[in-house]
Residue frames relative to the residue before (quaternion, step in Angstrom):
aa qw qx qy qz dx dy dz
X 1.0000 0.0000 0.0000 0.0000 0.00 0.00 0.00
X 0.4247 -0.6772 0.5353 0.2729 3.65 -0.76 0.94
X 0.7628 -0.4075 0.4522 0.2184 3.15 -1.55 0.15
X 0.6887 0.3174 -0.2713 0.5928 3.49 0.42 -0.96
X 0.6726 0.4634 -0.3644 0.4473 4.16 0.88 -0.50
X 0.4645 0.5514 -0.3888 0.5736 3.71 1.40 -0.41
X 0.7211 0.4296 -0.3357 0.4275 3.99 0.20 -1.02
X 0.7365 0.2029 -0.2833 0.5798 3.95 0.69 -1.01
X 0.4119 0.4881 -0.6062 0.4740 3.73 0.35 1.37
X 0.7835 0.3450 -0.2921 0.4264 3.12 0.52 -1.29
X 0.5594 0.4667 -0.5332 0.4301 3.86 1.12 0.04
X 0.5597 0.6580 -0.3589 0.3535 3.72 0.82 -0.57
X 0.8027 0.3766 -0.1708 0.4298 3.23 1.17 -0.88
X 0.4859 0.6204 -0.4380 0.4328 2.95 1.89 0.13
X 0.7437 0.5147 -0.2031 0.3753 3.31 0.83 -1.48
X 0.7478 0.4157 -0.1353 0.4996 3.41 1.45 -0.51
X 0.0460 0.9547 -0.1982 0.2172 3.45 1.30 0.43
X 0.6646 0.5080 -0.0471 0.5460 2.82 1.24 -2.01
X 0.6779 0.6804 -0.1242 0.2490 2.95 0.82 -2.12
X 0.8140 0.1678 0.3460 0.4353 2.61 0.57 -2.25
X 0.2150 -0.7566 0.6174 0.0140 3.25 -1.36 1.05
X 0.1819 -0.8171 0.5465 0.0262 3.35 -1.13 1.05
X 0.1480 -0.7458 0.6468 0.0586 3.32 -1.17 0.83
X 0.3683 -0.7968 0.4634 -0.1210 3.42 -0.58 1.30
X 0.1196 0.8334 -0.5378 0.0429 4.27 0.25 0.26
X 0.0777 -0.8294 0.5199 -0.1891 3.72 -0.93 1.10
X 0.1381 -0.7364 0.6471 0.1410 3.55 -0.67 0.48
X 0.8180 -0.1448 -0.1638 0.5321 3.60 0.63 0.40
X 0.5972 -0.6198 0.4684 0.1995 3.34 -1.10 1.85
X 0.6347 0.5419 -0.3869 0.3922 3.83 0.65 -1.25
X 0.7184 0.3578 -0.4038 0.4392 3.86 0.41 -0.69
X 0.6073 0.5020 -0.4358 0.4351 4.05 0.40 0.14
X 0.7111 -0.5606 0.3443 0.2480 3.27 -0.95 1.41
X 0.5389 -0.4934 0.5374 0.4212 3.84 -1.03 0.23
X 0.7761 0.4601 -0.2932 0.3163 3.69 0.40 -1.43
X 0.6192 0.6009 -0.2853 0.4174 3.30 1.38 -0.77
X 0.5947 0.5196 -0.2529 0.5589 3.48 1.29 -1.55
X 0.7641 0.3886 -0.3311 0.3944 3.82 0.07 -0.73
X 0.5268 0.4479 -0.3897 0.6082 3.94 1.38 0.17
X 0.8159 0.4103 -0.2497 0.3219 3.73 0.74 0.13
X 0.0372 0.7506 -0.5173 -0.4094 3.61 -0.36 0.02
X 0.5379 -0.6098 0.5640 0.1444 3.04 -2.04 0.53
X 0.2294 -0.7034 0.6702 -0.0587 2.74 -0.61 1.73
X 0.1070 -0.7103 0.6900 0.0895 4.16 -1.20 0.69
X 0.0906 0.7589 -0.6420 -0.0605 3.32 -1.33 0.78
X 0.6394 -0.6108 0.3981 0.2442 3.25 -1.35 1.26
X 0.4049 -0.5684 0.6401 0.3214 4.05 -1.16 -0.11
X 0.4102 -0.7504 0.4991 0.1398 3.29 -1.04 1.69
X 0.3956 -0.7103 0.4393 0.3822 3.37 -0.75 0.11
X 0.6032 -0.4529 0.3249 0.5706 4.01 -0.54 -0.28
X 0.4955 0.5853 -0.3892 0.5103 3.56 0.95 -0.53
X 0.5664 0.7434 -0.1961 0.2967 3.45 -0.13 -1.32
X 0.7541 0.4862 0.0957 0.4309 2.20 0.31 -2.79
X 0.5272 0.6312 -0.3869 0.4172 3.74 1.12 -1.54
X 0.8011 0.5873 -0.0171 0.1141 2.86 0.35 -2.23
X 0.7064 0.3685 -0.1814 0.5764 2.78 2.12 -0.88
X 0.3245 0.6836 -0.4157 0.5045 3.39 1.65 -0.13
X 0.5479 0.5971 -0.3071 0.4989 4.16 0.70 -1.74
X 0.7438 0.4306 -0.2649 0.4372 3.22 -0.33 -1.81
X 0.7303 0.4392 -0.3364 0.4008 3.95 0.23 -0.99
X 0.6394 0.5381 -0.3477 0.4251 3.41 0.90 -0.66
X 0.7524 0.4118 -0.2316 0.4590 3.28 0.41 -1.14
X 0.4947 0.5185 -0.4903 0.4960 3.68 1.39 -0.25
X 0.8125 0.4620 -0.0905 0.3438 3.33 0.80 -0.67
X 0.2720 -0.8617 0.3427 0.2571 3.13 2.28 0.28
X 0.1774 0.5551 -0.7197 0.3774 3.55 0.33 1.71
X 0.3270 -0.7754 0.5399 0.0194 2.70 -1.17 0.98
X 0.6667 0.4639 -0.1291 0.5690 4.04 -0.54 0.09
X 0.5165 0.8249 -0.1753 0.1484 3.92 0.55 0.21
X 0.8021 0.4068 -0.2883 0.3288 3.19 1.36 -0.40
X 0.5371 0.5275 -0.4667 0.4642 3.36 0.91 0.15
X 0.5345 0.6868 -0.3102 0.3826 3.45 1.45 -0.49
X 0.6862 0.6523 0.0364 0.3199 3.07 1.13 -1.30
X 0.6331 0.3754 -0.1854 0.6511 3.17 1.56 -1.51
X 0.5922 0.3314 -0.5003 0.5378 3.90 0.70 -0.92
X 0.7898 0.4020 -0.4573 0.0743 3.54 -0.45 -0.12
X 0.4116 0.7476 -0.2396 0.4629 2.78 2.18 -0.67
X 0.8247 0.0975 -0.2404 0.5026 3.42 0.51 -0.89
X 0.6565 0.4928 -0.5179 0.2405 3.69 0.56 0.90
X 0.4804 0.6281 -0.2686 0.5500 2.88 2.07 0.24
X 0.8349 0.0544 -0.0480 0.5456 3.18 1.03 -0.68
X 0.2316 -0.8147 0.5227 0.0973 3.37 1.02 1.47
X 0.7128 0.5097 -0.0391 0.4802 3.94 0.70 -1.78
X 0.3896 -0.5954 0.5278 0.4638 4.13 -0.55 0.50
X 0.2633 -0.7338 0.6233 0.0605 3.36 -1.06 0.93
X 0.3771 -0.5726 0.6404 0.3461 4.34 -0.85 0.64
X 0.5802 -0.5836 0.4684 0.3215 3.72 -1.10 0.90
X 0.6743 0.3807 -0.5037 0.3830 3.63 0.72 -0.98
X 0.6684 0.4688 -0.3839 0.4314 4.20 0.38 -0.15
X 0.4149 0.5251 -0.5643 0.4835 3.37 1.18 0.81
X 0.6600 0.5305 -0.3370 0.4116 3.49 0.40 -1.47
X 0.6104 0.5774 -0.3467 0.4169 3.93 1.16 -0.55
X 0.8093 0.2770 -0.1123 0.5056 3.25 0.99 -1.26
X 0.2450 0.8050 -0.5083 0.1834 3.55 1.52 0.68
X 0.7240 0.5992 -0.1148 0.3217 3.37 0.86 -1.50
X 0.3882 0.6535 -0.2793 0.5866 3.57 2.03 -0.71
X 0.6970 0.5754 -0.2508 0.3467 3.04 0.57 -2.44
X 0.6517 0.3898 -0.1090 0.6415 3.96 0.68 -1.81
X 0.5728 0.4352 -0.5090 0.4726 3.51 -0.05 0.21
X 0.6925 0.4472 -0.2871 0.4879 3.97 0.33 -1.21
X 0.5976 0.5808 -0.3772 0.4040 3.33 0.84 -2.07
X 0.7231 0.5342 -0.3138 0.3055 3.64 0.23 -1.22
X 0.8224 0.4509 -0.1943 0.2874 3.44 0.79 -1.03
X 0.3779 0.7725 -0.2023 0.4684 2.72 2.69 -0.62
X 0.6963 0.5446 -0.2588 0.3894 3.44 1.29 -1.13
């Protein structure tokens, strides 16, 4: 996000404050503006591992009563996500994930 788009964000979030809450994602904090960072709190989040990753993949399934899943899961986990992956870019490649899972069955 450019600069001048960081500045009429950070007027948006003045004027809209009350209203509204913002949620904000970044691979590096340093390129986002002081005004913008100081309207936010920073929140860091480690890189899961494929394990991890397995584990929370499990937990979603059964939240979700899919039966048949864990051996499914880890092979997919780590061919989907060969690299530690941040959880929110799981939820991206969930649908890929249930797409294979499905045909696997």
């Amino acid at each position: 996000m450019t600069e001048g788009a960081q500045q009429a964000l950070r007027r948006i979030m003045e004027n809209y404050s009350e209203t509204t809450r913002f949620a904000l994602a970044c691979n590096q904090s340093d390129k986002i503006i002081e005004p913008v960072q100081s309207r936010c709190a920073i929140l860091r989040f480690h890189k899961l591992t494929d394990a991890q990753l397995a584990h929370r993949l499990e937990e979603v399934c059964k939240a979700e009563k899919v039966s048949s899943i864990s051996r499914s899961v880890r092979y997919l986990s780590s061919f989907f996500f060969q690299q530690p992956l941040p959880l929110r870019g799981a939820s991206i490649h969930f649908s890929n994930f249930f797409a294979v899972f499905f045909l696997l069955l």
